[in-house]
C-alpha positions as CSV (number, residue, x, y, z in Angstrom):
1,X,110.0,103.7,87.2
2,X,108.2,101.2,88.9
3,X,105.5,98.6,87.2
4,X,103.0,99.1,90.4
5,X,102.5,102.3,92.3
6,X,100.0,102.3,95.6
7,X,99.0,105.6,97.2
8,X,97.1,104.8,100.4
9,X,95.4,101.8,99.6
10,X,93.0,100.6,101.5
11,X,94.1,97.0,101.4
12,X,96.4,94.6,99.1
13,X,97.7,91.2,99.4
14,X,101.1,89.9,98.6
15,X,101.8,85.9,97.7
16,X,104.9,84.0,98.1
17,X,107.1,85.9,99.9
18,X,110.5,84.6,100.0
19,X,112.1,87.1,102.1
20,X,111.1,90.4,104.2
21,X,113.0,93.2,105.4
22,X,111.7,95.6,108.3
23,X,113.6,98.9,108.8
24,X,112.4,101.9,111.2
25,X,113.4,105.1,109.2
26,X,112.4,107.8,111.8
27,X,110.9,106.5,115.1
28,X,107.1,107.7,115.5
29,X,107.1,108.7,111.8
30,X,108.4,106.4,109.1
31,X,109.1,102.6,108.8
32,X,109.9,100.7,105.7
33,X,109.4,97.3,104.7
34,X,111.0,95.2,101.6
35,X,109.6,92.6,100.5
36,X,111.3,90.2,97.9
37,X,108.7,87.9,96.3
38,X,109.2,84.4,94.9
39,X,108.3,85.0,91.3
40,X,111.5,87.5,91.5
41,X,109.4,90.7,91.6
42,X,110.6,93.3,94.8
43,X,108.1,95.4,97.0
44,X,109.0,98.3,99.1
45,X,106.1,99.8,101.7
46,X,106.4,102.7,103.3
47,X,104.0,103.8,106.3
48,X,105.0,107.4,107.3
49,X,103.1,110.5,109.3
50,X,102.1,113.9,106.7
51,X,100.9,116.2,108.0
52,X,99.6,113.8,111.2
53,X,98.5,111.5,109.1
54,X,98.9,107.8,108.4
55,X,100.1,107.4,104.3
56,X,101.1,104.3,103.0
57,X,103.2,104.0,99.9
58,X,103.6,100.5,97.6
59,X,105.9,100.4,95.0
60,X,106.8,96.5,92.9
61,X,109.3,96.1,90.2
62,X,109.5,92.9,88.0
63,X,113.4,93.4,88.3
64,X,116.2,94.2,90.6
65,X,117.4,96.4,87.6
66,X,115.0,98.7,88.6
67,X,115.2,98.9,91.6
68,X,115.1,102.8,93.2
69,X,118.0,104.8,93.3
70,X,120.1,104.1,96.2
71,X,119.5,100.4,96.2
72,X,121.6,97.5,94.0
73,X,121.5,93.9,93.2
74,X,124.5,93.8,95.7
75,X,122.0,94.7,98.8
76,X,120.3,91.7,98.2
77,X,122.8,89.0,97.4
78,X,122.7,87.8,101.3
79,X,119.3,86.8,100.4
């Protein structure tokens, strides 16, 4: 569970990042961003093709607890 879910959002604005991550998940198609904010809070941003498409996905957590499955406090201790 996330505490902030964006579906295609026209715009937002994130403050005080103290760390970003850029990945390309399928080239042409999908890339993903982290972003790990001062305050502690954690961002992912996904920009992928459906159905030809651009969709954008934003999802923030207060926590690394709860963080999506797949990813632990462990990822991120070489930030």
């Amino acid at each position: 569970m996330t505490d902030k879910e964006l579906y295609n959002p026209d715009e937002f604005l994130l403050d005080n990042i103290k760390s970003y991550h850029y990945e390309v998940m399928d080239e042409g198609h999908h890339v993903w961003m982290a972003f790990y904010l001062a305050d502690g809070k954690t961002g992912h941003l996904n920009i992928f093709l459906n159905n030809g498409k651009i969709n954008t996905r934003y999802e923030e957590w207060e926590t690394l607890d709860k963080l999506p499955q797949g990813h632990t406090r462990k990822d991120l201790d070489i930030l």
